[in-house]
Each structure stands twice: as C-alpha cells, then as structure tokens.
N, C-alpha and C positions, 0 to 999 in steps of 0.2 A: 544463802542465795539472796541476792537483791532483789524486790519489785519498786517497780517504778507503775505499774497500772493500776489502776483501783476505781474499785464496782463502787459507786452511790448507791446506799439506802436508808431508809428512815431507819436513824440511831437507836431506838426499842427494837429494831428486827439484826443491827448490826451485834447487838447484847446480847439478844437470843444466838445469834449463832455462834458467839465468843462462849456462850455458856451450855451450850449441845443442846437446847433446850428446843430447838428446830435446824433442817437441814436444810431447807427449800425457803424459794424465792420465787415469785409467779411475776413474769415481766412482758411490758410492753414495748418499752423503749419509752425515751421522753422526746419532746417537744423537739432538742436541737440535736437528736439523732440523724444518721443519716438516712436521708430517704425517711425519717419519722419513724423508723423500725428497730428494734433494739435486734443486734447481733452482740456474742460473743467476741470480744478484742484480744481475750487472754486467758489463759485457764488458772494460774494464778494472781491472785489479787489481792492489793490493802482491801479493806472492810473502810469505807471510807462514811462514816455515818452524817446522817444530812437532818434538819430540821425542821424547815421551814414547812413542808406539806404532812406533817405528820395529824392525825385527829386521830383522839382518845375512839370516839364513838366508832371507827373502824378497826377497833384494836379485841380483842378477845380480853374478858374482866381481868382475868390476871396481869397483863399488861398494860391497863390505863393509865396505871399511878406512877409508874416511869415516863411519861409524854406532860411535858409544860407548855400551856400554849405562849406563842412565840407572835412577834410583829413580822408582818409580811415581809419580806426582804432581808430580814435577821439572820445574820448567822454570828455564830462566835470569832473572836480576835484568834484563836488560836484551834487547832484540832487533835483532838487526842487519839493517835489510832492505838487499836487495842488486841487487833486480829488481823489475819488473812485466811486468807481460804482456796482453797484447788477446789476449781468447777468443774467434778465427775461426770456429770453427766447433766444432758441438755434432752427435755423431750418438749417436742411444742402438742399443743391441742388447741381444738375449736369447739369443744362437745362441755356441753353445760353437766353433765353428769361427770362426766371425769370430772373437774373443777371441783365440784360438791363432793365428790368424794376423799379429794386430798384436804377435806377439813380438817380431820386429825393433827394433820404434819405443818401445817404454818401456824400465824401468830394472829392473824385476822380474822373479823366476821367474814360469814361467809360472804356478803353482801358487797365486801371489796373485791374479794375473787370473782367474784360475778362480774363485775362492773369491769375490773380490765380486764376482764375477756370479751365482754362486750364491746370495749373503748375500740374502734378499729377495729370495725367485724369483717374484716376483709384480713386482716394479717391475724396470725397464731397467738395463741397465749404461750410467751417461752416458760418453762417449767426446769428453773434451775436446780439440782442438787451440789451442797459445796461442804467439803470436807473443810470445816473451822479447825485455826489454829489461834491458842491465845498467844500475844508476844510476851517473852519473859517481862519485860518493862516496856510499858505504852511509850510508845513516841508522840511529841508534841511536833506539831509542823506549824507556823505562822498559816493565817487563810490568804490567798489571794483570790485575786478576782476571777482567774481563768479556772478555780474549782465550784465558781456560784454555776447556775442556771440549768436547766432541767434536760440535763443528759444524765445516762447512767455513766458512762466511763470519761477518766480523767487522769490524765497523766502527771505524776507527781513530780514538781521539781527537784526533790529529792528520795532516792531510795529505802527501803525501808528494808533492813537484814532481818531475815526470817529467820534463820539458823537457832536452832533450840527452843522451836514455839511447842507448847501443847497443845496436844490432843485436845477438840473439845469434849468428842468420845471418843469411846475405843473403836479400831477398826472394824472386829464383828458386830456390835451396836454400831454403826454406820452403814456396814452394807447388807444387812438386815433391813434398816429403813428404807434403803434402795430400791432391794429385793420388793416390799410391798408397795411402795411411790411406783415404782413399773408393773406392778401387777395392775394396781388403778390404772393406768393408763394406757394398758391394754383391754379392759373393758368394751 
C-alpha cells in the first residue's frame, strides 16, 4: 500500500514507536492546524520525525541521550523515514488524572503531558494509539519547505510503499496495551 500522509513528531518519539518501545502519542495540534486543533487526516501514516522542538529535560532519562540540541529553524537536507503506523484508536481527555495516569505508556515527563493538556484548556487532549510498522529499508526523501512549520500533518510529495513492514510488536502485546491505555481513560 502507498502513504502519501504523514504524522509529525519529535524524532526520539518517532524511534520509540519504530521500536515498540511505546504506543501512544498525547496531541494538541500545532500552531498552523486548522482552527489550531489537531484532528485526525488519516489512519495510516509515514512516522515523519521532526527536530527542531525536541528538549532532553522533557524526555523520560532513558531517552535523553538520543535528542541533540539543534539551531532554531534547523532541519536536515534530507529525511530518513523509518516507519508507519495505523492510528487504532483515538480517545481525547480533559482530566489531569487520566493524563498522569498514562505515565507508563509514553516517552515524556510527566510535566509535558501536563502542559499540553493544559496548552488550550478549552480543546481536548487527543490520546493517540498507533500500531508501528518498521520499513524493511528506510526511505530517504530530500526536505522541502512545505514539511517545515508546526503542523502535525503533511503530505508527501512522494509515497512511501508499506508492503512488508514489521511489526514493532506483536498483535496481542499491542491490544493488551490498548486494553489498559482505555481502561485509564475510563477512570
């Protein structure tokens, strides 16, 4: 299958999910979202890893030593994608205790997940689960200009064939994690 759409995220979270190491994505939407709200564009997506706003101090100690600080407006000549992923399932919240309770399941202090849930206390926190695939061989894509600036979704000028990606885990070790990411969030 072809994707042509692909989720923006900080490159240490797009790693984690290529290596089953987490499932979940906590999102607000960026800046030149529509309406400034993040929605869903596609259930399937490149894993489109992004640099520039990434900080070590909001990263859980295992994953700080993968983040290099970066010049503001930096990004690389080229992009290595390395995954995709099917977006199962979508829950939103507003409740600081669910949040605190999907500590386990992400890659951040808690202290980020706090924050965008707080960013825009009028809209939800989206609460993504996404089934990671790794691509047998990374595709390189040149950067242009229309994948900078702070949206999550981005349309590739080129597709990316998913056909023969792996598991990052296995299906019961996946909807296992499901199973309890929705039991927290039915608290």
């Amino acid at each position: 299958m072809l994707i042509t759409a692909a989720l923006k995220e900080w490159s240490v979270a797009v790693d984690a999910l290529a290596a089953g190491e987490t499932i979940l994505l906590l999102r607000k939407g960026g800046i030149k979202e529509d309406n400034g709200q993040f929605s869903a564009q596609a259930d399937r997506v490149a894993l489109f890893p992004t640099f520039e706003h990434q900080q070590r101090d909001l990263l859980k100690p295992q994953y700080r030593s993968a983040v290099e600080p970066i010049t503001p407006g930096w990004h690389p000549q080229t992009i290595e994608l390395k995954a995709w992923a099917e977006i199962t399932h979508i829950s939103l919240t507003r409740e600081a205790d669910q949040v605190a309770a999907l500590e386990a399941f992400h890659i951040w202090q808690p202290q980020l997940a706090e924050e965008r849930l707080k960013w825009k206390p009028s809209q939800p926190l989206y609460v993504l689960m996404l089934r990671a695939y790794r691509l047998l061989s990374p595709v390189i894509i040149p950067w242009q200009s229309a994948y900078g600036g702070c949206r999550s979704w981005i349309e590739l000028a080129q597709g990316i064939e998913t056909d023969g990606g792996v598991a990052a885990i296995s299906e019961a070790d996946y909807q296992a994690q499901v199973i309890k990411i929705q039991r927290l969030l039915a608290i």
